[in-house]
C-alpha positions in Angstrom: -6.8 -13.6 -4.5 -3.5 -13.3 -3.6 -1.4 -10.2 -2.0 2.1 -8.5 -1.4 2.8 -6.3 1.3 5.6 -4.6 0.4 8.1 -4.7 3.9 11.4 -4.0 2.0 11.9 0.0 2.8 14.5 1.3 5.2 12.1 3.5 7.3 14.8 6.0 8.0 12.4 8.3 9.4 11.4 6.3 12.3 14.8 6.3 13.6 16.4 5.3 16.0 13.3 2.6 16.2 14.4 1.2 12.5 18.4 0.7 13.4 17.6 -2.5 14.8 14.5 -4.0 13.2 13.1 -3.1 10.0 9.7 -0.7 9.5 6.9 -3.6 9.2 8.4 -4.7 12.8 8.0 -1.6 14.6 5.0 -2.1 17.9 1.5 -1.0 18.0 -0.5 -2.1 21.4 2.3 -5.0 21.5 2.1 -6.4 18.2 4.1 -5.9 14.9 2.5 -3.2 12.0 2.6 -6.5 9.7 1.2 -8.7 12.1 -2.3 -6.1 11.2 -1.9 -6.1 7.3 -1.8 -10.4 7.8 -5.0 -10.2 9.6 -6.8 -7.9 7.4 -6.0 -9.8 4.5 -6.9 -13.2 6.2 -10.5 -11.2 7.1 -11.0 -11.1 3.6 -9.5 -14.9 2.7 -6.6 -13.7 1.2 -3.9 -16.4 2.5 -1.4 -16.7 -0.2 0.5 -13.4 0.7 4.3 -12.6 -0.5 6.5 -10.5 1.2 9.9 -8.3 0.3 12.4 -8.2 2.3 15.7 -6.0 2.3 16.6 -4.3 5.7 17.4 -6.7 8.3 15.0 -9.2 6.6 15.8 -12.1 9.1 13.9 -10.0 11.9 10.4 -10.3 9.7 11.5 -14.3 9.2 12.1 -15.2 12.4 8.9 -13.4 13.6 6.4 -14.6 11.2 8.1 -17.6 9.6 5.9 -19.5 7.3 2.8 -17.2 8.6 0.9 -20.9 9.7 0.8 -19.2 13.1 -1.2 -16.3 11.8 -3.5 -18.2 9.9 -1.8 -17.5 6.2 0.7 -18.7 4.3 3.8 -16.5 3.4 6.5 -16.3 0.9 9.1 -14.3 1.0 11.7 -12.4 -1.5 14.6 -10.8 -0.5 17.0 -8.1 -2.4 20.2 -6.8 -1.7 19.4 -3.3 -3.6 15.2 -2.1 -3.3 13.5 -2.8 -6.1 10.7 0.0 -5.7 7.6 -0.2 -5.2 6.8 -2.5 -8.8 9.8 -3.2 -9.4 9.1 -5.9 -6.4 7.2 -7.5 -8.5 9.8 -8.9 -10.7 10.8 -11.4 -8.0 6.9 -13.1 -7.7 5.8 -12.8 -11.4 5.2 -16.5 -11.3 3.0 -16.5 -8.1 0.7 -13.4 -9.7 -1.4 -15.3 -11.9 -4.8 -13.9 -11.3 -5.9 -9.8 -9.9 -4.4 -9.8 -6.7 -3.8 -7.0 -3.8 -1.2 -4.7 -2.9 -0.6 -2.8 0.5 2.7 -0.6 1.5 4.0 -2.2 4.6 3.6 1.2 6.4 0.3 1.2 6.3 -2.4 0.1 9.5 -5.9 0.5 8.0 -9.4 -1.9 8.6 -10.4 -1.0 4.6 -13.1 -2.7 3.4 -10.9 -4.9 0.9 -14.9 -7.1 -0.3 -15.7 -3.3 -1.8 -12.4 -2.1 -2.7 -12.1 -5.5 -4.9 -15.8 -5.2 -6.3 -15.3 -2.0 -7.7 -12.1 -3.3 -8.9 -14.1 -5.8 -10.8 -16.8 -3.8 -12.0 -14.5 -1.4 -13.4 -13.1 -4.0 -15.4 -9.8 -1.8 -14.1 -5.8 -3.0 -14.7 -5.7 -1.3 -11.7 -7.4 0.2 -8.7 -6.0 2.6 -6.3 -7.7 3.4 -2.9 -7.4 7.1 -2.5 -8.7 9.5 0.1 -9.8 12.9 0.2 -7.9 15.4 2.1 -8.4 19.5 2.7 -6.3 21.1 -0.2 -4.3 22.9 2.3 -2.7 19.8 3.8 1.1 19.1 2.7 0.5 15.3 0.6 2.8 13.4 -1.3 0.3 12.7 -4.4 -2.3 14.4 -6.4 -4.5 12.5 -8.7 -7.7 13.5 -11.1 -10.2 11.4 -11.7 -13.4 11.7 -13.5 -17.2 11.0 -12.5 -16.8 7.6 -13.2 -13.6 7.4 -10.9 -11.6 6.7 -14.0 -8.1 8.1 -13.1 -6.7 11.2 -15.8 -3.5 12.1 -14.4 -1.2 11.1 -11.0 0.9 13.4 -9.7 4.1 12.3 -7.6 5.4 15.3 -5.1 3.2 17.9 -7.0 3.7 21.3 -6.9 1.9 24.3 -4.9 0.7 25.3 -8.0 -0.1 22.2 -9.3 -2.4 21.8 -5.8 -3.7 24.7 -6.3 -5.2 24.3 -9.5 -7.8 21.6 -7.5 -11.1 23.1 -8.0 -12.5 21.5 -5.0 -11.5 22.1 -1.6 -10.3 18.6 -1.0 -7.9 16.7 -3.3 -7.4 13.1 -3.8 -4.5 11.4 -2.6 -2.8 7.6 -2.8 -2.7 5.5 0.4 -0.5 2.7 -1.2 -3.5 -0.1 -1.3 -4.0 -1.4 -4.9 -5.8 -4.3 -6.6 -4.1 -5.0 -9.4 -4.8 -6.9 -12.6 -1.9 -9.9 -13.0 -1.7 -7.9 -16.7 0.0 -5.2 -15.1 3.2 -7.3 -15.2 3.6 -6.6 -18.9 4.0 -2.9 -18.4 7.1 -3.4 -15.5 10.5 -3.2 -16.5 13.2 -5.5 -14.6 15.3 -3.8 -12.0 13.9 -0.7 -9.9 10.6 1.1 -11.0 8.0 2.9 -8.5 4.0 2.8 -9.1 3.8 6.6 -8.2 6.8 7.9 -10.3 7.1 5.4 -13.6 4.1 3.1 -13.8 0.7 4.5 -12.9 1.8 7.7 -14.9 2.9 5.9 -17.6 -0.2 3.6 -17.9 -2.3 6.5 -17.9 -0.4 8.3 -20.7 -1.7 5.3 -22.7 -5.0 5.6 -21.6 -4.7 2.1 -20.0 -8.2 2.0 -17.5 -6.9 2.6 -14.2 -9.7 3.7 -11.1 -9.7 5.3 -7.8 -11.8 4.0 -4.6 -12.6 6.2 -2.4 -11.9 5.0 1.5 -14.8 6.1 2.9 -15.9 5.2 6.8 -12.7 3.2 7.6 -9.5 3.9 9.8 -6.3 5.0 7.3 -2.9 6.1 9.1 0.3 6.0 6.9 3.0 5.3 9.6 6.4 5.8 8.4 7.0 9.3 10.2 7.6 9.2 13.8 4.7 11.8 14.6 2.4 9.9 12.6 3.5 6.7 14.0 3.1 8.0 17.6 -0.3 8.9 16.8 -1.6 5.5 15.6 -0.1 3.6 18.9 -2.1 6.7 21.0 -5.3 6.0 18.8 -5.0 2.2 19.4 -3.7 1.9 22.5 -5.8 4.5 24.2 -9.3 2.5 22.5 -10.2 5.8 20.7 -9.8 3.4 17.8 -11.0 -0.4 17.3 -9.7 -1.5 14.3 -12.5 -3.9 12.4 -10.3 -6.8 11.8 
């Protein structure tokens, strides 16, 4: 299997930090956030990673280069306006040629990517999304409903207080930007910019294309692209309350 990690976002709000490098280079306990995404993926054998670059992309190059120092191999795509989250796809559709992974670049996590791929497989999915629960009452970016059989029935970008509301449960399920997708899924992305959470995962449920939701149980997840949330990962990892299982 093969993998992007998507590294082409501005991270405007982890200025001043991103003026001079880009988001996927900012430190945790003396390493870059990428160098962790390379190292979960090689845990799992997944070598052949690309990589989208936009803001200041020679600071990723120069750091990781061909990624033979880090045990993968990497290849790189660069665009002079973002692409979104899909729409970087459009610049590797010949390297996709079989299910492969997808993780946001602002992401540090030790997932269980053997289980999340699995299920991926046993659903027979065109794509699965690892979600996590979170009390209703916390402020989220997504929504999404999913049935018994973790089959996906609507995805909600930026929902609504009354669309949050309407959970039944006391937690909802939210998306942490870690998918395995099939390579099919390039059929259903239009050239130029699209975004999984606003045009594409909506869309593909509309059609009632099988799409599936994992549920990250028992492993470490901390989105880092605000400052406060990026603080708190380098306290949790550079204090040892956290070991990451990489």
């Amino acid at each position: 299997m093969k993998a992007l990690i998507l590294c082409a976002g501005k991270g405007e709000r982890l200025l001043p930090l991103t003026a001079t490098i880009p988001k996927p280079m900012v430190q945790i306990a003396g390493k870059p956030l990428l160098s962790y995404n390379l190292q979960l993926c090689r845990k799992y054998g997944i070598n052949e990673i690309a990589i989208n670059t936009s803001h200041l992309p020679e600071k990723i190059k120069s750091f990781f280069k061909d990624g033979s120092e880090f045990g993968v191999n990497l290849h790189y795509s660069h665009e002079p306006e973002l692409l979104g989250t899909s729409g970087a796809l459009n610049n590797f559709r010949d390297f996709f040629t079989e299910d492969f992974l997808v993780i946001y670049g602002d992401n540090l996590t030790d997932l269980n990517l053997e289980s999340l791929i699995s299920f991926h497989k046993e659903k027979k999915s065109l794509a699965t999304l690892a979600l996590r629960r979170k009390p209703k009452e916390y402020e989220t970016q997504s929504l999404i409903f999913a049935d018994n059989d973790m089959r996906i029935s609507k995805f909600i970008e930026k929902p609504s207080p009354e669309q949050v509301e309407a959970v039944s449960s006391e937690f909802k399920l939210i998306n942490s930007g870690i998918y395995v997708l099939s390579n099919k899924i390039l059929d259903y992305i239009p050239a130029g910019f699209s975004d999984f959470a606003y045009n594409i995962f909506p869309s593909l449920i509309s059609a009632n294309h099988p799409i599936h939701g994992f549920i990250m149980d028992s492993c470490y997840f901390r989105e880092v692209g605000k400052m406060e949330k990026y603080k708190r990962a380098r306290q949790e990892i550079e204090s040892g309350e956290i070991k990451l299982n990489l």
